[in-house]
PDB file of N, CA, C and O in Angstrom:
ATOM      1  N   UNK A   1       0.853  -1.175   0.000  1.00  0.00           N
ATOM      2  CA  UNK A   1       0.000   0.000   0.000  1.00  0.00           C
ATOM      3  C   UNK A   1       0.895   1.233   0.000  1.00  0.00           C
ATOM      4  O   UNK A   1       1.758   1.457   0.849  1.00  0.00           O
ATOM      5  N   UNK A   2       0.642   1.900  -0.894  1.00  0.00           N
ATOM      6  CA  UNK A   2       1.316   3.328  -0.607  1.00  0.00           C
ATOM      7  C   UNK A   2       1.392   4.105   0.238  1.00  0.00           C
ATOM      8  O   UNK A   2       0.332   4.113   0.864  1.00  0.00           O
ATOM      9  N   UNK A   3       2.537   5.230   0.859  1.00  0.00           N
ATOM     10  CA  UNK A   3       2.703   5.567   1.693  1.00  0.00           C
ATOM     11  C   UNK A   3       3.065   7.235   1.273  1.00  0.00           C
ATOM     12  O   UNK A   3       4.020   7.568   0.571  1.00  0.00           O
ATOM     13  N   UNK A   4       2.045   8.185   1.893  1.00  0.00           N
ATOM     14  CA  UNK A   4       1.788   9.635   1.357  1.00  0.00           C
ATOM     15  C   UNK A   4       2.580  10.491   2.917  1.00  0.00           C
ATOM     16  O   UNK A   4       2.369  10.179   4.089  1.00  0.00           O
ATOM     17  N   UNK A   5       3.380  11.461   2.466  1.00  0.00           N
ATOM     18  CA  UNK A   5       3.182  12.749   3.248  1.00  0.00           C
ATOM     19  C   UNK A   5       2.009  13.431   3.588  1.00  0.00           C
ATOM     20  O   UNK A   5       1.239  13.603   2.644  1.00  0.00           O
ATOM     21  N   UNK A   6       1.681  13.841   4.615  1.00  0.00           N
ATOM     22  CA  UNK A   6       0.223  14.486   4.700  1.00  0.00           C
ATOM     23  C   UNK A   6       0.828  16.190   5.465  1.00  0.00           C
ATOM     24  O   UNK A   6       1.940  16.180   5.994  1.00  0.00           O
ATOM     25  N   UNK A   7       0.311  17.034   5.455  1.00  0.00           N
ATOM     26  CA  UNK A   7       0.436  18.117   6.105  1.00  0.00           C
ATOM     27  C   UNK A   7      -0.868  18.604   7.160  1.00  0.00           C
ATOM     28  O   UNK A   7      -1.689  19.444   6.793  1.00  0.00           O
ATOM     29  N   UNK A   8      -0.906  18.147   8.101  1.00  0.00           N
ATOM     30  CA  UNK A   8      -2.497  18.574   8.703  1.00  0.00           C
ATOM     31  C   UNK A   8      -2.555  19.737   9.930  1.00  0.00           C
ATOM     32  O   UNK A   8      -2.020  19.581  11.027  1.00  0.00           O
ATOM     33  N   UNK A   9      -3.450  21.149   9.443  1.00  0.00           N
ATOM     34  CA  UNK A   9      -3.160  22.094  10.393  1.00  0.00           C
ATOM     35  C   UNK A   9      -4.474  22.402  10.402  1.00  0.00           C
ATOM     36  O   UNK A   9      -5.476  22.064   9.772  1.00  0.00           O
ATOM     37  N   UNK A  10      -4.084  23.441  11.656  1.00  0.00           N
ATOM     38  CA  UNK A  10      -5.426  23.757  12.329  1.00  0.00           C
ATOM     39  C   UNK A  10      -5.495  24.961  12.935  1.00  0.00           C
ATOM     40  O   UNK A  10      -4.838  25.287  13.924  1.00  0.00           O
ATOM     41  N   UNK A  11      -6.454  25.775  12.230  1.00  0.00           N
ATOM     42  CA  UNK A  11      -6.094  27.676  13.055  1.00  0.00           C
ATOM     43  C   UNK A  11      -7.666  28.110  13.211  1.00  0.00           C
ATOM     44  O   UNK A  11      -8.605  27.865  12.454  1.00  0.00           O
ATOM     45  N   UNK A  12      -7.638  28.886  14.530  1.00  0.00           N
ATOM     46  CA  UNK A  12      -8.881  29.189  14.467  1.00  0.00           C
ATOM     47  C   UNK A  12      -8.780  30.892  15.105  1.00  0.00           C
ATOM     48  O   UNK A  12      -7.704  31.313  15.530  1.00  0.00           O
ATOM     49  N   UNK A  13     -10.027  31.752  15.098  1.00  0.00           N
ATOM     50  CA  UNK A  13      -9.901  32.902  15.857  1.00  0.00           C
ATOM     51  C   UNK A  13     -10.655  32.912  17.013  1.00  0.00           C
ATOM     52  O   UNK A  13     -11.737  32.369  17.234  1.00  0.00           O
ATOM     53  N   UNK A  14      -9.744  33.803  17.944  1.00  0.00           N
ATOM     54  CA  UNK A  14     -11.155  33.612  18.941  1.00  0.00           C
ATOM     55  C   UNK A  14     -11.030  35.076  19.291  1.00  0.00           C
ATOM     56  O   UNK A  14     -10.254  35.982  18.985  1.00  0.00           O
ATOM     57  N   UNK A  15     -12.175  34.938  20.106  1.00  0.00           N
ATOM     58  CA  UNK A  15     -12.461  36.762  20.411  1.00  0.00           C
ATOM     59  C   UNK A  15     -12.751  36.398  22.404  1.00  0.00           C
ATOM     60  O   UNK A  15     -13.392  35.546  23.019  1.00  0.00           O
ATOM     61  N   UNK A  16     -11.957  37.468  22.774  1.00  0.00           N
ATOM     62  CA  UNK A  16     -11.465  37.361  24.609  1.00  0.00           C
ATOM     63  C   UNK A  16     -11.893  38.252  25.019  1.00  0.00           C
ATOM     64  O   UNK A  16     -11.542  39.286  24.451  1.00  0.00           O
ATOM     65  N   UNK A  17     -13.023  38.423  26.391  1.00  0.00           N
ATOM     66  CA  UNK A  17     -13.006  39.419  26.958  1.00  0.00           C
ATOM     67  C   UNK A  17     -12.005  39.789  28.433  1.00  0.00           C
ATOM     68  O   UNK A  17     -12.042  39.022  29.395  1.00  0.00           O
ATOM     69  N   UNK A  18     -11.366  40.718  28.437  1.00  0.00           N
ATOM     70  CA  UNK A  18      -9.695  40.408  29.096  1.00  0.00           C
ATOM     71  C   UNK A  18      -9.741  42.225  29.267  1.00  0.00           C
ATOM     72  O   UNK A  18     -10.277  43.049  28.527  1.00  0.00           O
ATOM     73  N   UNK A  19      -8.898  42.441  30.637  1.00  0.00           N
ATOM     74  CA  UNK A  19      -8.376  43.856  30.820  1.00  0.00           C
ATOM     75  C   UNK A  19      -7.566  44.629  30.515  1.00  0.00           C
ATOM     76  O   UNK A  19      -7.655  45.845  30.685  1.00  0.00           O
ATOM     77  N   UNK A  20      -6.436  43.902  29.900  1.00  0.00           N
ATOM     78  CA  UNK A  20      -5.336  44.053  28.809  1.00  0.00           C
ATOM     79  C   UNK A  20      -4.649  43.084  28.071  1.00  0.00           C
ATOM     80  O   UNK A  20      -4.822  41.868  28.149  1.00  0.00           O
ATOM     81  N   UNK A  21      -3.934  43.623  27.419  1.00  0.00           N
ATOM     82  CA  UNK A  21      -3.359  42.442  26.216  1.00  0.00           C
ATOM     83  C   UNK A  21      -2.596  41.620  26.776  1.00  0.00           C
ATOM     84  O   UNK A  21      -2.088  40.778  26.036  1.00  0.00           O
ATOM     85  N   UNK A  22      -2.265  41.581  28.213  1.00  0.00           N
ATOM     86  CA  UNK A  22      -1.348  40.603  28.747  1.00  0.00           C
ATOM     87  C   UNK A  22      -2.611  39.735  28.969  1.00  0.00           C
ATOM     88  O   UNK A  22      -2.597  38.618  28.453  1.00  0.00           O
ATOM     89  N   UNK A  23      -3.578  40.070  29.596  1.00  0.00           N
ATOM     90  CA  UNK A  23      -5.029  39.081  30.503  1.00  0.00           C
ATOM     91  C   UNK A  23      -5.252  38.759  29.065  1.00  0.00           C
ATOM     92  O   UNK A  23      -5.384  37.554  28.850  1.00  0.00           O
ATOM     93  N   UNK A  24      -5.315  39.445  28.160  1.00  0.00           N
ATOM     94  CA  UNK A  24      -6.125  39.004  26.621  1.00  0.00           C
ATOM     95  C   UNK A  24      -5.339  37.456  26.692  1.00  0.00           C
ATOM     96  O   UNK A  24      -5.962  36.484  27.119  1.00  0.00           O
ATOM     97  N   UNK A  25      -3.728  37.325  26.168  1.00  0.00           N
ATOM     98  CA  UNK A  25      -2.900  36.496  26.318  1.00  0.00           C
ATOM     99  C   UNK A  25      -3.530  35.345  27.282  1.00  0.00           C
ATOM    100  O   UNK A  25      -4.020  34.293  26.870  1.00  0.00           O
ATOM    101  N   UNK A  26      -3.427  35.730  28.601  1.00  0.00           N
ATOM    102  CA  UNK A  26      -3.705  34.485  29.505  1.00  0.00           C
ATOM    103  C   UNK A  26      -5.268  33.829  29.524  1.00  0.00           C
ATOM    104  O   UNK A  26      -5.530  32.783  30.116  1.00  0.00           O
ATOM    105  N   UNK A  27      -6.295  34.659  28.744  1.00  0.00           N
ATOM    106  CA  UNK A  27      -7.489  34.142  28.476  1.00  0.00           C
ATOM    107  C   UNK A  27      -7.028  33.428  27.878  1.00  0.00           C
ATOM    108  O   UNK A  27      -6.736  32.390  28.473  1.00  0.00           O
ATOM    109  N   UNK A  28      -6.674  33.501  26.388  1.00  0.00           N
ATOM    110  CA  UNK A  28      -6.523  32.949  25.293  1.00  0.00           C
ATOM    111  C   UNK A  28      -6.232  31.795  25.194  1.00  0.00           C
ATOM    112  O   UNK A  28      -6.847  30.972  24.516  1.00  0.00           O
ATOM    113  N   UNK A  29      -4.960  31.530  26.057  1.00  0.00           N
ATOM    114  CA  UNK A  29      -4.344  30.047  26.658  1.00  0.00           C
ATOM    115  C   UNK A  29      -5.470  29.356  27.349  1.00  0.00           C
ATOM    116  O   UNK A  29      -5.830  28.221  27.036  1.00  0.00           O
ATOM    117  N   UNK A  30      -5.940  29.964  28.162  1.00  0.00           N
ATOM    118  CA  UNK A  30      -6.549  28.959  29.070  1.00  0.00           C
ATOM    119  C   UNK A  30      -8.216  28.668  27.848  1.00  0.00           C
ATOM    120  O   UNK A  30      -8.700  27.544  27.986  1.00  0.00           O
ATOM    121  N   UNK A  31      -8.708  29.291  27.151  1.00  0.00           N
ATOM    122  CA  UNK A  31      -9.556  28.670  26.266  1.00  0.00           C
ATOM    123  C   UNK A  31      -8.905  28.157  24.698  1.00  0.00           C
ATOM    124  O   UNK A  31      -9.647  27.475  23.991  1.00  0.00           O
ATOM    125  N   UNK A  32      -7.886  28.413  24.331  1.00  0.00           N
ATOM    126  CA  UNK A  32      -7.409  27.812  23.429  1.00  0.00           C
ATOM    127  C   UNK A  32      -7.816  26.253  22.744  1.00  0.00           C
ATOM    128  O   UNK A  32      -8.259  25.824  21.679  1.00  0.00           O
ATOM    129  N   UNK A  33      -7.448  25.814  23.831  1.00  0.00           N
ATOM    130  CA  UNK A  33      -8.435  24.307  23.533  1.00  0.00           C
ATOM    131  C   UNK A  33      -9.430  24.145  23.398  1.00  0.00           C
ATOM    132  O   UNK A  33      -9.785  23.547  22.383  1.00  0.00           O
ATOM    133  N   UNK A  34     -10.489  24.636  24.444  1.00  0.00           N
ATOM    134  CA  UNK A  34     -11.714  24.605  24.023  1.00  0.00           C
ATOM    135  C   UNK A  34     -12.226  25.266  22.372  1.00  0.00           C
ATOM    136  O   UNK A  34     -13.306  25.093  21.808  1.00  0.00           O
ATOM    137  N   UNK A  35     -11.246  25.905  21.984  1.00  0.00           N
ATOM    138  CA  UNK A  35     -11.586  26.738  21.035  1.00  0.00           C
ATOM    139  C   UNK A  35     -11.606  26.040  19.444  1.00  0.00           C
ATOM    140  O   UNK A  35     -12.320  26.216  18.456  1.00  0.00           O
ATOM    141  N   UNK A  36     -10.461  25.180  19.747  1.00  0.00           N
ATOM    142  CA  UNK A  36     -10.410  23.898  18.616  1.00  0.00           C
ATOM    143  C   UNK A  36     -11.101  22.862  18.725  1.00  0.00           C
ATOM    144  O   UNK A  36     -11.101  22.110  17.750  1.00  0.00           O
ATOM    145  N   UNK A  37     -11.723  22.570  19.651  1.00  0.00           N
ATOM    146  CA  UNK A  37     -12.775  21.535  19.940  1.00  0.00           C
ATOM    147  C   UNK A  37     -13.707  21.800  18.395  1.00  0.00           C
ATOM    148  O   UNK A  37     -13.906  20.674  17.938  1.00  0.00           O
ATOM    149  N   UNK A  38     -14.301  22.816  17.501  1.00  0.00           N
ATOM    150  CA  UNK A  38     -14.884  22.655  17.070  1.00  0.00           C
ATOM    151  C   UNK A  38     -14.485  22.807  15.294  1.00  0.00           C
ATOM    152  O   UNK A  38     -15.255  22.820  14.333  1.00  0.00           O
ATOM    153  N   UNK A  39     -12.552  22.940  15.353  1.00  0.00           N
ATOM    154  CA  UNK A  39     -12.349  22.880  14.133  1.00  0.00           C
ATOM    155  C   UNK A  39     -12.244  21.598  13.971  1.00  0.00           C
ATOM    156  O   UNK A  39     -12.160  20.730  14.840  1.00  0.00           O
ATOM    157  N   UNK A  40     -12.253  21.428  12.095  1.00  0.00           N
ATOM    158  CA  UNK A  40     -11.833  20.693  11.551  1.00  0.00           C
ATOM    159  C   UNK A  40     -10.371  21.059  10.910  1.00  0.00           C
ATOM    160  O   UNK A  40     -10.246  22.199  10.464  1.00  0.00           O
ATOM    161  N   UNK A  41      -9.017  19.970  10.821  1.00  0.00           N
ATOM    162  CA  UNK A  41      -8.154  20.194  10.039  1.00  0.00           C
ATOM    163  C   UNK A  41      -8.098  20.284   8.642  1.00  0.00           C
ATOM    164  O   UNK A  41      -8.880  19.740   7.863  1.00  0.00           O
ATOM    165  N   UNK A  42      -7.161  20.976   8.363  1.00  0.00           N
ATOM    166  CA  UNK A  42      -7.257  21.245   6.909  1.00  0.00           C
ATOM    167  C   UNK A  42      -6.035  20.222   6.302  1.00  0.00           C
ATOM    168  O   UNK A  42      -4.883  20.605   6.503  1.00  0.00           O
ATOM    169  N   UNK A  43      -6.178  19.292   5.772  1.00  0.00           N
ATOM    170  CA  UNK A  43      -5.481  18.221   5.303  1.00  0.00           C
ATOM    171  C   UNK A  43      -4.448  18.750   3.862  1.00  0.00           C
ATOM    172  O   UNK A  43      -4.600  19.938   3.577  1.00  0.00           O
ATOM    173  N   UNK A  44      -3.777  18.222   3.268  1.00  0.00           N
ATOM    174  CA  UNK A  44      -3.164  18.343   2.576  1.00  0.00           C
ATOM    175  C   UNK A  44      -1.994  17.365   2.167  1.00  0.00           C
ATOM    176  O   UNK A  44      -1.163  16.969   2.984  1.00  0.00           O
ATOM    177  N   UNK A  45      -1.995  16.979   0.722  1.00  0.00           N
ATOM    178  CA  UNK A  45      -0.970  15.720   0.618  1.00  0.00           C
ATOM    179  C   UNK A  45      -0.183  16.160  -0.429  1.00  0.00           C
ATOM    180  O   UNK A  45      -0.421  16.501  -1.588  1.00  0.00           O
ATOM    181  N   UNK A  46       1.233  16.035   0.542  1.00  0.00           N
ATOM    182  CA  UNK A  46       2.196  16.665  -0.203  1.00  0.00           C
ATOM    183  C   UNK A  46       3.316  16.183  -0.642  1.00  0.00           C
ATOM    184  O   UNK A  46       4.438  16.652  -0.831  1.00  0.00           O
ATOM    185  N   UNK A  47       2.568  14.638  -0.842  1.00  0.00           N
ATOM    186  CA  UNK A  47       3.545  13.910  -2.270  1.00  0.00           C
ATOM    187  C   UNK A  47       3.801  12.240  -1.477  1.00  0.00           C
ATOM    188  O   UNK A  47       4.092  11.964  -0.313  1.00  0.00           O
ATOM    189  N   UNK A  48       3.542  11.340  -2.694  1.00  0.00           N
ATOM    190  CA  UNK A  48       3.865  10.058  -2.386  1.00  0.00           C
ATOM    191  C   UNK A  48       5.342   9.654  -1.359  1.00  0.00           C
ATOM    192  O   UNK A  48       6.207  10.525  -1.263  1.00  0.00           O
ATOM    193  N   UNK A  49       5.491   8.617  -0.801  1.00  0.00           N
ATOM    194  CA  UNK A  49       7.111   8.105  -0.337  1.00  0.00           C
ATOM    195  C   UNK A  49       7.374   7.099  -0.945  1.00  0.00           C
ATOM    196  O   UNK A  49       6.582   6.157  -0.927  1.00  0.00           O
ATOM    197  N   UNK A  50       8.394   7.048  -1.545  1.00  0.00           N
ATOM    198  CA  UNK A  50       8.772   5.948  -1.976  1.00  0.00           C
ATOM    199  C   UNK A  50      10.500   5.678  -1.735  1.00  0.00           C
ATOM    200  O   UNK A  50      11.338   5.075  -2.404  1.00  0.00           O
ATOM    201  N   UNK A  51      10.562   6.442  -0.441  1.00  0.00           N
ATOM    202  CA  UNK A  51      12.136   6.150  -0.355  1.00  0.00           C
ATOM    203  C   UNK A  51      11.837   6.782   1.379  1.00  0.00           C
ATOM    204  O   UNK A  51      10.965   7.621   1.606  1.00  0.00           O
ATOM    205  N   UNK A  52      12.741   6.189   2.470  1.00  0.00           N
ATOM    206  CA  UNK A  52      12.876   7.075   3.696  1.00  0.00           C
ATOM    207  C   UNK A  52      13.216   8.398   3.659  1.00  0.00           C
ATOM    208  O   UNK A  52      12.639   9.218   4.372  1.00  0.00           O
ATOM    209  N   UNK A  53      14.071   8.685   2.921  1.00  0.00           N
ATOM    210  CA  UNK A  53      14.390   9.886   2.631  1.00  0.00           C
ATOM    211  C   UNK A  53      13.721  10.535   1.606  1.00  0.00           C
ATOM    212  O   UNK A  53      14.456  10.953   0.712  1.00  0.00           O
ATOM    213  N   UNK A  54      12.513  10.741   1.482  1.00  0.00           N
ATOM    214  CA  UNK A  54      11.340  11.226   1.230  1.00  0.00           C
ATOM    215  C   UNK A  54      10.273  11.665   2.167  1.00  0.00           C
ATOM    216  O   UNK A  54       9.265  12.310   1.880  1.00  0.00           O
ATOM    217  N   UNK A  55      10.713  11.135   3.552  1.00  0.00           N
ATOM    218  CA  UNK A  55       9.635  11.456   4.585  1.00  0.00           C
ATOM    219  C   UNK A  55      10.113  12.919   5.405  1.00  0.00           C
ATOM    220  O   UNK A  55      11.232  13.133   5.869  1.00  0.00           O
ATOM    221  N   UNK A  56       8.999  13.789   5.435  1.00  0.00           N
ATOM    222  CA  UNK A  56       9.373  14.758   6.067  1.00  0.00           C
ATOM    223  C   UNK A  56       9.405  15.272   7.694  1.00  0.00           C
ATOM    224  O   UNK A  56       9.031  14.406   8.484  1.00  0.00           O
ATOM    225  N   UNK A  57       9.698  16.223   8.126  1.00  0.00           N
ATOM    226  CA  UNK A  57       9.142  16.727   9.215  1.00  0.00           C
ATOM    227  C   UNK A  57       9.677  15.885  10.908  1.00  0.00           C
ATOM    228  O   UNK A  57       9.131  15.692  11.995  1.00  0.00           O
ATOM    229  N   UNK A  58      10.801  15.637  10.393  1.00  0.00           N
ATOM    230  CA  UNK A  58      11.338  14.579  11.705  1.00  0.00           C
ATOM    231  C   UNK A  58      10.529  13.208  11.790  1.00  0.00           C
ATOM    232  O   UNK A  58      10.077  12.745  12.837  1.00  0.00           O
ATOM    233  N   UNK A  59      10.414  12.621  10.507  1.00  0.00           N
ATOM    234  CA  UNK A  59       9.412  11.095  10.519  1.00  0.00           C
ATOM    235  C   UNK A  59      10.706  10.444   9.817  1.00  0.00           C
ATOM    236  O   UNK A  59      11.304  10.907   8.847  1.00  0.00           O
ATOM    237  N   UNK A  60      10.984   9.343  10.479  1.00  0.00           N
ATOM    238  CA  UNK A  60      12.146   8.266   9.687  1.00  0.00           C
ATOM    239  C   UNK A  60      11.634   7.249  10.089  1.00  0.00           C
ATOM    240  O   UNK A  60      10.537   7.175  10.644  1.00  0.00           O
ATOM    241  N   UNK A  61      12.817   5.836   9.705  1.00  0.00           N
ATOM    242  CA  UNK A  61      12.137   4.168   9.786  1.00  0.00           C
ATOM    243  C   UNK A  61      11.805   4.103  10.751  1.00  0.00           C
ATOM    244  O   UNK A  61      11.126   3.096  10.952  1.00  0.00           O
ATOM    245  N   UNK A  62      12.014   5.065  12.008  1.00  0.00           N
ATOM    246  CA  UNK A  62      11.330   4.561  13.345  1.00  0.00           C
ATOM    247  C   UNK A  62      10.010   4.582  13.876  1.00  0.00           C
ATOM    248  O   UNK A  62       9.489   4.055  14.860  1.00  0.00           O
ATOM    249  N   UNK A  63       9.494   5.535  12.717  1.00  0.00           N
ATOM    250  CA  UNK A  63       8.462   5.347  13.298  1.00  0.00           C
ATOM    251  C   UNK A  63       7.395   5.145  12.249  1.00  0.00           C
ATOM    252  O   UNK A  63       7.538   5.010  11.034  1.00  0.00           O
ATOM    253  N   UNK A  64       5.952   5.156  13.206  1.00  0.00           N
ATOM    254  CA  UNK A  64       4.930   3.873  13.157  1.00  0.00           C
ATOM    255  C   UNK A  64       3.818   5.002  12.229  1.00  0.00           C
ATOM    256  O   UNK A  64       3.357   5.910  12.919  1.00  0.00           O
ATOM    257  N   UNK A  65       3.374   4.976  10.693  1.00  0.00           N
ATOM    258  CA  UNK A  65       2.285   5.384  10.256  1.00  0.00           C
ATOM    259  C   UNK A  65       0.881   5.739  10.546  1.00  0.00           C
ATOM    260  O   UNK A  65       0.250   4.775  10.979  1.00  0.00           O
ATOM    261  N   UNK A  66       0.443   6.444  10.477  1.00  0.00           N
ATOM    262  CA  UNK A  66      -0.803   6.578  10.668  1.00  0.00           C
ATOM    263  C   UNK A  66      -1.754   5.401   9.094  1.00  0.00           C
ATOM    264  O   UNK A  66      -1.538   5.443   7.882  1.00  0.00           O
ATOM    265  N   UNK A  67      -2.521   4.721   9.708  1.00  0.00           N
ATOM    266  CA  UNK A  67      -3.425   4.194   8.745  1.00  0.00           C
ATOM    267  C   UNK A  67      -2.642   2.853   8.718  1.00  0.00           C
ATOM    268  O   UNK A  67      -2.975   2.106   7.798  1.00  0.00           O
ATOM    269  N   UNK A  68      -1.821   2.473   9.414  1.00  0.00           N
ATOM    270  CA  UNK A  68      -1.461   1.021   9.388  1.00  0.00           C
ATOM    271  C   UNK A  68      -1.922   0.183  10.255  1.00  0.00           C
ATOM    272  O   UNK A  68      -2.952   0.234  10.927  1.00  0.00           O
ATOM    273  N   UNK A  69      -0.940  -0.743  10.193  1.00  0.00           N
ATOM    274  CA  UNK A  69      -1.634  -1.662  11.858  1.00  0.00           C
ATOM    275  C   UNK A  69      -1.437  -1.046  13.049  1.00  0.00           C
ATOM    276  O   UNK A  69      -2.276  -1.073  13.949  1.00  0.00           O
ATOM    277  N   UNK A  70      -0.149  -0.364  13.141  1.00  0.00           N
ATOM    278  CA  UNK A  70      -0.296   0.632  14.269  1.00  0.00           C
ATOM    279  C   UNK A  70       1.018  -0.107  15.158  1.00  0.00           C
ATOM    280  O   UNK A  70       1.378   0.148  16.307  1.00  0.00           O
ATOM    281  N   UNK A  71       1.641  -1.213  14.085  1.00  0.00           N
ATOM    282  CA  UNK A  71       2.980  -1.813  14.927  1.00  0.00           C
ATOM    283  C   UNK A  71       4.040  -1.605  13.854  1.00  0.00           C
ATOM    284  O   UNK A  71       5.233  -1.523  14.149  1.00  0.00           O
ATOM    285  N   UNK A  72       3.526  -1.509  12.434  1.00  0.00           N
ATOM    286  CA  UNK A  72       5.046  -1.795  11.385  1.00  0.00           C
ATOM    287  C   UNK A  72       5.701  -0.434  11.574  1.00  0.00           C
ATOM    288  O   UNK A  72       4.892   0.483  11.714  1.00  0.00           O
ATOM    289  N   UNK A  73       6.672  -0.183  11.602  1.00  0.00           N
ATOM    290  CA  UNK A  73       7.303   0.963  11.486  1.00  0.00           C
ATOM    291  C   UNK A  73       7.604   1.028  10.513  1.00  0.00           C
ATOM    292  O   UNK A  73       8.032   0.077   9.859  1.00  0.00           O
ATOM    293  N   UNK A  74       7.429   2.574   9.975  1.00  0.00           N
ATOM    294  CA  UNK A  74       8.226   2.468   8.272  1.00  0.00           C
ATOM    295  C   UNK A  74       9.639   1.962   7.459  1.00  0.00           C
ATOM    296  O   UNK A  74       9.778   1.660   6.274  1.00  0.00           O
ATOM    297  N   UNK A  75      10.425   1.986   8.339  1.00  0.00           N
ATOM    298  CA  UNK A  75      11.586   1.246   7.920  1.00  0.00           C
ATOM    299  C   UNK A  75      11.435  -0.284   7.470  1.00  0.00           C
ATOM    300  O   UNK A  75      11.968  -0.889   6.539  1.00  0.00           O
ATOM    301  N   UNK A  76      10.552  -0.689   8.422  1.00  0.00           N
ATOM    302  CA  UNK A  76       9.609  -2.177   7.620  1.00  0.00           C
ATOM    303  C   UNK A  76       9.222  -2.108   6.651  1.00  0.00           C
ATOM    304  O   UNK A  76       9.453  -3.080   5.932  1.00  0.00           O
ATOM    305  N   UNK A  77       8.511  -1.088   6.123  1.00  0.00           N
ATOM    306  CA  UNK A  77       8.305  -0.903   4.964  1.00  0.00           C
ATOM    307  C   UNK A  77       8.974  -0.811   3.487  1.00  0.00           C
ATOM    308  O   UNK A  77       8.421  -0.865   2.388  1.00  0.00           O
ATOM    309  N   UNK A  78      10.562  -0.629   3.874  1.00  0.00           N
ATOM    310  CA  UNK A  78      11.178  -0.497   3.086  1.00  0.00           C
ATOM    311  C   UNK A  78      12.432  -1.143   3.651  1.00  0.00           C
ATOM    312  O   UNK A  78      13.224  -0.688   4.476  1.00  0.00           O
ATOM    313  N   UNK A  79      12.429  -2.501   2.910  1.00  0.00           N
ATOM    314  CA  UNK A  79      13.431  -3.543   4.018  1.00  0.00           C
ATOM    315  C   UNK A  79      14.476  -3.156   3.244  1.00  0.00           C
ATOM    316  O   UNK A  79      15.511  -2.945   3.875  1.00  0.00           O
ATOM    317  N   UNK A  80      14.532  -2.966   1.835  1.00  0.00           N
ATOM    318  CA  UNK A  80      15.808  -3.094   0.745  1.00  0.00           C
ATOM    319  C   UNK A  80      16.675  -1.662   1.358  1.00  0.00           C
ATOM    320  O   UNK A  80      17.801  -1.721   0.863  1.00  0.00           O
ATOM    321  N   UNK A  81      16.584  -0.721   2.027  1.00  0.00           N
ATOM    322  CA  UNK A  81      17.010   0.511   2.320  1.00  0.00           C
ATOM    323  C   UNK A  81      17.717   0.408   3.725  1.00  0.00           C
ATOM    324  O   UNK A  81      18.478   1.350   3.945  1.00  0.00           O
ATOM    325  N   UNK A  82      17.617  -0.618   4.805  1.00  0.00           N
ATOM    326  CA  UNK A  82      17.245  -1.827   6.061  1.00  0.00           C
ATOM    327  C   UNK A  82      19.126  -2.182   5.649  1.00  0.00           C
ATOM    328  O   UNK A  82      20.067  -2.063   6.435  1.00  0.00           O
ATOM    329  N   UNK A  83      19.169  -2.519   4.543  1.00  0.00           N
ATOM    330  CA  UNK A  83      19.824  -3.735   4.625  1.00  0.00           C
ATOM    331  C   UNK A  83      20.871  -3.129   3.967  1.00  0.00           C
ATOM    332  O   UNK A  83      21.640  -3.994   3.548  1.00  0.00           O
ATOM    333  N   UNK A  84      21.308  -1.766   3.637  1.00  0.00           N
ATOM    334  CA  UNK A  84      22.266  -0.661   3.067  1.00  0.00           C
ATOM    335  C   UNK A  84      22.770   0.006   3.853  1.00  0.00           C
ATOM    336  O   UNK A  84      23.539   0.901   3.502  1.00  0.00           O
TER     337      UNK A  84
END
């Protein structure tokens, strides 16, 4: 099965009632989370793998895919690269 880069982010605005821009700040944090509770991410695929060194963003053979079994690590995936 093929194995994709994905890019997935998430921004939202919120509006604080706060006594200054420092309290604005410490609202903000403390509802921040609640505040993404109701986004959705914005996905994005930003190109097949077909080599380890194709994977971005601090992801190498060590670690474990999203959409797999949830044990192969990608370097399993690519035994011929394993064995170089």
């Amino acid at each position: 099965m093929p194995i994709f880069n994905v890019i997935a982010s998430m921004q939202t605005t919120m509006v604080v009632v706060a006594h200054d821009k420092d309290h604005a700040w410490e609202v903000a944090q403390e509802y921040a989370a609640q505040a993404f509770d109701d986004e959705v991410p914005q996905t994005y695929i930003t190109g097949e793998v077909f080599s380890l060194r194709h994977l971005h963003s601090g992801w190498d053979g060590e670690c474990v895919p999203y959409g797999g079994d949830g044990n192969t690590r990608l370097g399993d995936l690519f035994p011929a690269e394993k064995e170089g």
